[in-house]
Residue frames as a rotation matrix with the C-alpha (Angstrom) as fourth column:
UNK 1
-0.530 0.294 0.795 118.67
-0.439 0.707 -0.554 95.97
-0.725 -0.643 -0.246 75.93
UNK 2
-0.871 0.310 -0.380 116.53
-0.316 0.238 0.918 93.47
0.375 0.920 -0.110 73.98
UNK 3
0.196 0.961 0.193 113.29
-0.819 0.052 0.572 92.21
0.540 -0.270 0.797 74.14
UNK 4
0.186 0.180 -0.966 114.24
0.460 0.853 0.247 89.11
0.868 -0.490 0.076 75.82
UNK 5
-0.726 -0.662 -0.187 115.98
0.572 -0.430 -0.699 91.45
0.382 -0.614 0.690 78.59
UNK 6
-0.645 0.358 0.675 112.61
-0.464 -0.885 0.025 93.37
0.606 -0.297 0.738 78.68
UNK 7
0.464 0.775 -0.428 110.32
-0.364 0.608 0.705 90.07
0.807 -0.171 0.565 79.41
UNK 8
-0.203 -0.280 -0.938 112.87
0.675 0.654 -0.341 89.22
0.709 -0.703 0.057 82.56
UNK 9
-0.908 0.055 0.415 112.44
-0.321 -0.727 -0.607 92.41
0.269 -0.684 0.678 83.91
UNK 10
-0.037 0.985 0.169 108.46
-0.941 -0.091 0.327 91.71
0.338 -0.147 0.930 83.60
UNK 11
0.405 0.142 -0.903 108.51
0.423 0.847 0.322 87.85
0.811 -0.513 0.283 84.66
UNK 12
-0.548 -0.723 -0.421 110.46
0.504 0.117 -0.856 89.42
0.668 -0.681 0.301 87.59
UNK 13
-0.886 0.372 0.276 108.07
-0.409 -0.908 -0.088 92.18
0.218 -0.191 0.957 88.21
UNK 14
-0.111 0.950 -0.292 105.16
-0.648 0.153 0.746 90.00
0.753 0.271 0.599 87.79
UNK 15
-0.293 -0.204 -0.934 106.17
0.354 0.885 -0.304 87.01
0.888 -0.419 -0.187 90.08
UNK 16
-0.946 -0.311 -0.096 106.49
0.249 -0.501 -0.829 90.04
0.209 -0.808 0.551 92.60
UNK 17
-0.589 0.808 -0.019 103.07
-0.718 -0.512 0.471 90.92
0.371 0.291 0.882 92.06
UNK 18
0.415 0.879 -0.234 101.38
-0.527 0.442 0.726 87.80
0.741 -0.178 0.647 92.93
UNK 19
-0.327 -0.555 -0.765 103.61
0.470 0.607 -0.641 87.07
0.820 -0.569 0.062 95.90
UNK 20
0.724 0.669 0.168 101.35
0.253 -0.484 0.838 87.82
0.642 -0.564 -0.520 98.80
UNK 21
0.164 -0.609 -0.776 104.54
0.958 -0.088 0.272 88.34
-0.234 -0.788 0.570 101.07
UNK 22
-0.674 -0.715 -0.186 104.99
0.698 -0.699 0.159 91.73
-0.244 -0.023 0.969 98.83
UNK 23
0.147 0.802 -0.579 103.31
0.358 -0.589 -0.725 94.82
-0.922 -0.101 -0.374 98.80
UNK 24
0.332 0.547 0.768 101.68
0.832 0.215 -0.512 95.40
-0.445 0.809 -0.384 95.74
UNK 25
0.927 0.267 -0.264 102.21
0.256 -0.964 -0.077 99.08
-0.275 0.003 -0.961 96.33
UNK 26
0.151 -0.988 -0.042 106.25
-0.588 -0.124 0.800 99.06
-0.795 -0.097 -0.599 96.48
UNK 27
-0.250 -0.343 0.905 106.34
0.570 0.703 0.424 96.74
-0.782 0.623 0.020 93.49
UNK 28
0.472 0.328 0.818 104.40
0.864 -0.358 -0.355 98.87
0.176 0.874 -0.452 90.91
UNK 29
0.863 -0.212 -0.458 106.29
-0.005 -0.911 0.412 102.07
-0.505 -0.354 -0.787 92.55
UNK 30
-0.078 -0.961 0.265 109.35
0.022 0.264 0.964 100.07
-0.997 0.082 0.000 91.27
UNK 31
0.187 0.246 0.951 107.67
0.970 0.104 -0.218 99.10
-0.152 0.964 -0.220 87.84
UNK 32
0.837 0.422 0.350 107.01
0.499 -0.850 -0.169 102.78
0.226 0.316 -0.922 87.20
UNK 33
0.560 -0.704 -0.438 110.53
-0.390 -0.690 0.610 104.32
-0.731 -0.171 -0.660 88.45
UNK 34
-0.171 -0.393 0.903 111.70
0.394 0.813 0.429 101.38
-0.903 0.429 0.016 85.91
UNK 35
0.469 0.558 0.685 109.64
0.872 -0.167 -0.461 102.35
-0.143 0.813 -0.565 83.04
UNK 36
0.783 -0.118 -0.610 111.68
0.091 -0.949 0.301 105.52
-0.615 -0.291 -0.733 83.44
UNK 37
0.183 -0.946 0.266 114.58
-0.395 0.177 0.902 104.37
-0.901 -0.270 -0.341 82.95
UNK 38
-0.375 -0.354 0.857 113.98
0.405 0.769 0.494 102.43
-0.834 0.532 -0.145 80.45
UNK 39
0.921 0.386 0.051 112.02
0.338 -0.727 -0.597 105.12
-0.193 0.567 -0.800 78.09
UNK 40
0.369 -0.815 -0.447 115.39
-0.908 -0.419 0.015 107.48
-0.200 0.400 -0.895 78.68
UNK 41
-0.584 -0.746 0.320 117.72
-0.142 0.482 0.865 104.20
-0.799 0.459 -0.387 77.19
UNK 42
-0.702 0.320 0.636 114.95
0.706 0.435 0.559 103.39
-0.097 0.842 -0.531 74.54
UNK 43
-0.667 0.687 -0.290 112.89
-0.539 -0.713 -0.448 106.38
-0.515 -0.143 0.845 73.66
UNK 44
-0.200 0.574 -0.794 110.95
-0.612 0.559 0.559 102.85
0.765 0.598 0.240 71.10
UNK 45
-0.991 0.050 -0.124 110.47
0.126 0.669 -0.732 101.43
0.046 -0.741 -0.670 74.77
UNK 46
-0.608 0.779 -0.152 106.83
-0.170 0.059 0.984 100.45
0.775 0.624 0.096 74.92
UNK 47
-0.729 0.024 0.685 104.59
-0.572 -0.572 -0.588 100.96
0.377 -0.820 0.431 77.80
UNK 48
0.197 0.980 -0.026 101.92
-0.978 0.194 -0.076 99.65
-0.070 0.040 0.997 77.31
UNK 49
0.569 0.066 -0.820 103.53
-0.471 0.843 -0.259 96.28
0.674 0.533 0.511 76.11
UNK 50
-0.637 -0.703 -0.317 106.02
-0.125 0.500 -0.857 95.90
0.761 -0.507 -0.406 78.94
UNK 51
-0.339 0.610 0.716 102.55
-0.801 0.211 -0.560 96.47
-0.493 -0.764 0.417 81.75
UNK 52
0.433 0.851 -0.297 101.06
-0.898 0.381 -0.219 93.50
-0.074 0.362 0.929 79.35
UNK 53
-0.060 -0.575 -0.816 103.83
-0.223 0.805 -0.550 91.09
0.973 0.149 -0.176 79.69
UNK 54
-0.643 -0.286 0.711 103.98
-0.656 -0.273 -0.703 92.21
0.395 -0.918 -0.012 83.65
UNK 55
-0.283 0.621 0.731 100.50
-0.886 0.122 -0.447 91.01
-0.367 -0.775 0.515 83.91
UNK 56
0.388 0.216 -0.896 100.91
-0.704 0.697 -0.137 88.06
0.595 0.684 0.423 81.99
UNK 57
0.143 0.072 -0.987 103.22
0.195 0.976 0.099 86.75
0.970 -0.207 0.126 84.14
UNK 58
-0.659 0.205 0.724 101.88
-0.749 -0.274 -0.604 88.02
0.075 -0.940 0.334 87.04
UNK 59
0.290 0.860 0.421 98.80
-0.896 0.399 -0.197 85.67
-0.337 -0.320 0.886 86.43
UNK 60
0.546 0.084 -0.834 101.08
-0.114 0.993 0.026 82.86
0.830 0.081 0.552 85.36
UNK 61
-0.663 -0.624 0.414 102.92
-0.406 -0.165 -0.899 83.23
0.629 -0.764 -0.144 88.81
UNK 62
-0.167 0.588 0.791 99.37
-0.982 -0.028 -0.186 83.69
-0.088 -0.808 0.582 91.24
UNK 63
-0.953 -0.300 -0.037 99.08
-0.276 0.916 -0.292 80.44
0.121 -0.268 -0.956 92.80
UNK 64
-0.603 0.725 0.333 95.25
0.256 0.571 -0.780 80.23
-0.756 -0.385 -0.530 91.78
């Protein structure tokens, strides 16, 4: 995967995040079964940077 492939996952993840229709809880459950996944294909996958893109555009999503 590339980095442009990691930042849709997070714009996707994030959007979800500040849609009040979804539960916060079932979205990060996903993020985090994700992050799995993506560690065992890239063991140079970056945690920390993919939750910082997540909430990037989580707060360019939130409608306030």
């Amino acid at each position: 995967m590339t980095r442009k492939d990691y930042d849709l996952l997070a714009a996707c993840i994030g959007g979800s995040l500040s849609d009040s229709r979804n539960s916060s809880d079932t979205v990060y459950d996903l993020m985090r079964r994700l992050v799995c996944e993506l560690r065992l294909d890239n063991p140079k996958f970056d945690v920390d940077k993919f939750s910082q893109r997540v909430e990037y555009w989580k707060r360019s999503h939130s409608n306030g």
